[in-house]
N, C-alpha and C positions, 0 to 999 in steps of 0.2 A: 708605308701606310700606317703602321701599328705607333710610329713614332709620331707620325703629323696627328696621330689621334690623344697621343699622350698630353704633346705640345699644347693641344686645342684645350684638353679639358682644363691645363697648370693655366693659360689665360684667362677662361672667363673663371676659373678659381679664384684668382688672381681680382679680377673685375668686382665679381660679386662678393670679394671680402670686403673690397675698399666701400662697395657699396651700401654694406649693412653695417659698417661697423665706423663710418667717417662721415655718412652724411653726404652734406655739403661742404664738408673739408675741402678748399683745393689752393694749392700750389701752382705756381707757373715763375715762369724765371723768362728775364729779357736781356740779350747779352746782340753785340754786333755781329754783322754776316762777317767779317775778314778787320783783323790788327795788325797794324804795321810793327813791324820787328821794332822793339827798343820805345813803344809809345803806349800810352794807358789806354783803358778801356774799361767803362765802367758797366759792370753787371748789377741785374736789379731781381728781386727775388720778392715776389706778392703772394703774402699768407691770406686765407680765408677760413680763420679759426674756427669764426660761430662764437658758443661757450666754452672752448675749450682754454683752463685755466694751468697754473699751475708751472712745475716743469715744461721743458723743450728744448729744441734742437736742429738745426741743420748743419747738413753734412755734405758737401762736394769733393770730390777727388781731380787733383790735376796730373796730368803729367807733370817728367822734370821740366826743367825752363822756365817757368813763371814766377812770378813771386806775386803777392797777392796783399793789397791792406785794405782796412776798413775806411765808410763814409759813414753811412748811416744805422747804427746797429740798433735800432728801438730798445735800449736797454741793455742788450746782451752782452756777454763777454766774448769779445772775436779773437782768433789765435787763426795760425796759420804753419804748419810745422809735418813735416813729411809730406809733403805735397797736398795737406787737408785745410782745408777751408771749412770752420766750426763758428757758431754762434749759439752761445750757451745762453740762456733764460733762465735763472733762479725762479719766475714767475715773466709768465707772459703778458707783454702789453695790454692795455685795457678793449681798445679798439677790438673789433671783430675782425675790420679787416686792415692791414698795413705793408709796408713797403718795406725791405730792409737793401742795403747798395753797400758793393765793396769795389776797389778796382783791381786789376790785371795786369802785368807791364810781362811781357814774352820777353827773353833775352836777344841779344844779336845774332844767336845758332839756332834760335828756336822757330821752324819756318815748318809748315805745313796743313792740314786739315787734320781737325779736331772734334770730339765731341764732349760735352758736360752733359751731367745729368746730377743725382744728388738724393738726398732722403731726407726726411722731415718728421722728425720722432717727439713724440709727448707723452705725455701718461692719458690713459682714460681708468676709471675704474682699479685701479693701484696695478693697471697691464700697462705696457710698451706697446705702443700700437707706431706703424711707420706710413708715411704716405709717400710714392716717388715723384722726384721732383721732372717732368719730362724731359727729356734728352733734348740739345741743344744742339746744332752745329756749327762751328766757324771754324776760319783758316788764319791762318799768320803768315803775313806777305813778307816779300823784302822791301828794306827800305831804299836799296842801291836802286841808282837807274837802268833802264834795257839799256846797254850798248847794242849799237848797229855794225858788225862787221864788213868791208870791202873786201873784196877779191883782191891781192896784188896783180899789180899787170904781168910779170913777169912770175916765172913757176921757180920759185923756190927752192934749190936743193936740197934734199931731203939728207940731216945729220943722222948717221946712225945712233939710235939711242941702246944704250947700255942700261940694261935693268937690274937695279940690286933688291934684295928681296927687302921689304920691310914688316919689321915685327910687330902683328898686331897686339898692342894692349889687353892686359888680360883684366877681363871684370869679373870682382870677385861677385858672387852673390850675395845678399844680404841675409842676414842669418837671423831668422824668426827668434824672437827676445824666449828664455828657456820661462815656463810659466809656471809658479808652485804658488801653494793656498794651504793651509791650515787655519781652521778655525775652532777655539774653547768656549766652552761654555760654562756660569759660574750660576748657582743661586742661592743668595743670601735672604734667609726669612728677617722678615723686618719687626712684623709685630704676627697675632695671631690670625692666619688668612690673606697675609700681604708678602709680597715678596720680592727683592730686587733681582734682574737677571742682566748678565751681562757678557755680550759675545765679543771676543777677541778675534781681531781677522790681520792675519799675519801674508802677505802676498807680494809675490813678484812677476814683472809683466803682465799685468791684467791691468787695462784702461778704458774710460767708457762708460757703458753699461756695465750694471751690477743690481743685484736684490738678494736680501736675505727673506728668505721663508720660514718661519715657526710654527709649528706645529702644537696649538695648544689648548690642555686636557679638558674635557665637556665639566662646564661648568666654574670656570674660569675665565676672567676675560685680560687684558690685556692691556695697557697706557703708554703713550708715549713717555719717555724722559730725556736721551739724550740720540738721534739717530745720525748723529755729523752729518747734518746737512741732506738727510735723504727724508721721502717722502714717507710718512708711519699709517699705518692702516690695521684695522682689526676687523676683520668678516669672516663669518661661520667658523668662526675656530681657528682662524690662521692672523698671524700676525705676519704683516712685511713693511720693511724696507725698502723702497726702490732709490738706485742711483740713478742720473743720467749723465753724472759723470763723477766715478768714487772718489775718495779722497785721494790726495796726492799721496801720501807719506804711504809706505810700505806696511804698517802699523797701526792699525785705530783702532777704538774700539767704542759698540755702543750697547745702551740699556733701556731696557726699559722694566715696568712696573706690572705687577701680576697680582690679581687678588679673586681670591674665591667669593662664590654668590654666597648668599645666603640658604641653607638648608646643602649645601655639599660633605656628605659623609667623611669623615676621617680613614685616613688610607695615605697609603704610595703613589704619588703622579708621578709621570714624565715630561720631557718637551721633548721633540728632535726637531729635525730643520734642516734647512740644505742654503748652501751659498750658490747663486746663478751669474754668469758673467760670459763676457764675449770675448771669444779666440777665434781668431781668423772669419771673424764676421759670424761664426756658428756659435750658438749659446749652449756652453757646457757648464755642468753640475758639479757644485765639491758636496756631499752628504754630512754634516755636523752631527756626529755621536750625539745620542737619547741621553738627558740626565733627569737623575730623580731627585724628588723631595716629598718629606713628609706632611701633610697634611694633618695637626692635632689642635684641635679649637677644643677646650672645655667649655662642654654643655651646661649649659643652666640649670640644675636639679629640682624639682616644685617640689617641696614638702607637702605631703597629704594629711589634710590636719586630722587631727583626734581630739572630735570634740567629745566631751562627754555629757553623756542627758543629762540636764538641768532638774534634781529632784527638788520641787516644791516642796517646802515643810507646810504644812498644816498651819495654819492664823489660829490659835487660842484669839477669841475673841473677851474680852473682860465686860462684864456685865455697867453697863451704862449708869452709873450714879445721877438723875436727873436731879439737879440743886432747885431750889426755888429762885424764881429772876425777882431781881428786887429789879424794879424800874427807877431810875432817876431822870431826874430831869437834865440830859447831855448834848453841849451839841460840838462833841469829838466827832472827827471823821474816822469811820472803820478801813483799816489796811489791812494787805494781806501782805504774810510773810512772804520774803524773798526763799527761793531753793537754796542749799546748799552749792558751792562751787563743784562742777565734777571733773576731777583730773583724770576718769580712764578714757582714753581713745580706740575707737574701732578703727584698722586701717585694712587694705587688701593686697594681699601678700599674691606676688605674678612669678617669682621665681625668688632662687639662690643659689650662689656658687660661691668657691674661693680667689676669685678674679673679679673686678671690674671690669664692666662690659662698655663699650661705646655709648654716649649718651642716648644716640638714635637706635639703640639695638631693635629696642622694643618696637618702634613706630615701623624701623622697616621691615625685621622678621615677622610681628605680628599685627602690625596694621595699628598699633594701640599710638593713641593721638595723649591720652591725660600723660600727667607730668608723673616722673617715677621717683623714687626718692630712696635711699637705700639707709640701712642703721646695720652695725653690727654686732651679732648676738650667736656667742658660742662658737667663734672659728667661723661663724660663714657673714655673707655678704648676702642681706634680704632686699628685695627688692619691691615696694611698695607702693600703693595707688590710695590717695585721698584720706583723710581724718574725719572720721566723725562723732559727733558723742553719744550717737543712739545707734546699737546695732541693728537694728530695722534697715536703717539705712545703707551703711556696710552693707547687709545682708542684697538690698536692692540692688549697691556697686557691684557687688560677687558677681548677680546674676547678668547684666550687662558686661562686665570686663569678659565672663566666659563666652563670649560670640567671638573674640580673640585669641583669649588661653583658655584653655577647658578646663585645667586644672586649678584656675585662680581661687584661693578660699580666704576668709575673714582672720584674723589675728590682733590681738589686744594689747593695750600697752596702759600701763598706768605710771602717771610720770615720767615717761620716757623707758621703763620698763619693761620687758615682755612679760607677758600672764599669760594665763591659759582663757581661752573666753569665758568659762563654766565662773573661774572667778570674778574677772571684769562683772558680769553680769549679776554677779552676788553682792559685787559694791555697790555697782551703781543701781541695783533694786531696777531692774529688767527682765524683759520674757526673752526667751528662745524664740526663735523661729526657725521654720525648716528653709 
């Protein structure tokens, strides 16, 4: 009783997985009731994808005696090799729904009742997910005709038969292929924040199914660059892999691209990760050793200016000589003089370092759109917003750029220069402001 309840619950288990997580996925396969020994037989196999894109897969298993080739394979690559009947999909048909046919041909020994059945694997969401294809039944007749035997009229003497023993054939078993995995892991810094990683996967007997899993550090994300042929994904911190069918060669290897967000403290990260694949139909784990690296971005340093109060001198005013106007009779037109040229510049200094930073540093770390422009002055690298030639203005810039950098302040240049403002403001005969 406790078993037919165990039974009960693995079925509609079974049921309502397919049901919440396939939809309207469905499979069906149309094969004949009975094959003549030694004659084809064509089987037909109708997906009902929906949207499902991407990788895929079907999978039938035969007894010995058959041999199996393709008709119609919508694309896929068909093989047929230990009694498996596969059709591989680099990317599934466009159609939602379609037909795929292969034939059958039974040997002359191969006579009996039979069943097929099968699986139907895809990715959804970077999972393996399978659908079964339903069990199928047919038989394989003979192709010899019934004889009808007669009675002789007369009874036969019966020869005594002598029996020698005969030795049955010994079948060896077949000997599950020995399965081994090692996989390294490398990472190379590229530039400041950027990082190449590259996992080596060295394996024997493992076919099929496969995915690698990364495990990676909050606040970093992840890019594809080379994954041989498998499907690249990067959600909540994990990067993967999936195969649906790995590489041939014993040997590959892939990489990808790692770079830190924006505002990620300097420190020690890790990765680790595990390789998954299928043995004997059950999906076992190799675990990939954690590797570090360091993490060191130089920060931008804002110099905090020192300005100093502007002392006004005192105007001696000089006593006014009023001449007497001699009026003449003129008719010159009055001009007024032009100013002096002014070579000092106000500009607004947002940081400095002894590095060059990405052109976009600024726009993505702090939101800052105006164009930046850098001079260098005493070992460091300044980094600057806008020219003007009235500090007023500057002063205005300061206050608008600090809704970005808080630290932003005013800096002077005359001729190309740096001054201190107290001077700038002495040459060009200007106030302070706060």
């Amino acid at each position: 009783m406790i078993k037919q309840l165990i039974l009960l619950i693995q079925v509609l288990g079974l049921f309502f997985y397919q049901l919440i997580f396939t939809g309207d996925l469905t499979v069906t396969q149309k094969i004949p009731d009975s094959i003549t020994q030694g004659t084809e037989a064509v089987i037909e196999i109708t997906i009902k994808k929906e949207d499902i894109t991407g990788f895929a897969k079907v999978q039938q298993i035969f007894p010995d005696g058959f041999t199996a080739e393709p008709i119609d394979t919508k694309g896929a690559t068909f093989s047929f090799k230990d009694n498996k009947v596969k059709f591989i999909w680099m990317a599934l048909p466009a159609e939602k729904e379609f037909t795929i046919s292969y034939k059958i041909k039974p040997n002359e020994n191969t006579i009996g009742d039979f069943t097929l059945g099968g699986k139907f694997s895809f990715i959804s969401e970077s999972e393996r997910k399978n659908i079964e294809i339903p069990i199928a039944n047919f038989k394989v007749i003979s192709d010899e005709p019934l004889v009808v035997e007669t009675a002789p009229e007369e009874p036969l003497a019966e020869e005594p038969v002598i029996e020698t023993p005969i030795e049955e054939p010994v079948v060896e078993e077949p000997v599950a292929a020995l399965v081994t995995i090692n996989c390294n892991r490398s990472i190379t810094k590229i530039e400041d924040g950027k990082y190449k990683v590259v996992v080596e996967i060295n394996k024997k007997g493992i076919q099929g199914f496969a995915k690698i899993t990364e495990e990676i550090p909050e606040g970093f994300i992840a890019k594809e660059s080379d994954s041989q042929g498998g499907v690249f994904s990067f959600k909540e911190s994990e990067a993967k892999i999936l195969w649906m069918a790995i590489p041939k060669s014993d040997r590959y290897t892939i990489t990808y691209n790692l770079e830190a967000n924006s505002g990620v403290e300097n420190g020690t990260y890790s990765i680790k990760g595990y390789y998954s694949y299928l043995e004997n139909d059950v999906t076992s784990k190799y675990n990939i050793d954690g590797s570090n690296f360091e993490l060191n971005i130089e920060q931008l340093v804002v110099e905090e200016p020192v300005v100093a109060p502007v002392i006004e001198e005192p105007v001696i005013e000089e006593p006014v000589v009023v001449e007497p106007i001699i009026t003449e009779n003129s008719n010159d037109k009055v001009t007024s003089t032009p100013n002096p040229e002014n070579e000092v510049a106000y500009k607004v200094q947002v940081g400095a370092g002894h590095k060059t930073v990405a052109s976009n540093y600024f726009s993505v770390k702090f939101n800052l759109k105006d164009n930046v422009s850098t001079i260098n002055h005493e070992g460091w690298i300044k980094y600057l917003v806008g020219s003007f030639g009235e500090y007023k203005a500057a002063r205005d810039k300061r206050n608008k750029v600090r809704n970005n950098i808080k630290t932003a302040f005013v800096t002077a240049y005359n001729s190309g220069k740096r001054i201190t403002v107290q001077e700038a403001l002495m040459i060009s005969n200007q106030k302070w402001y706060k």
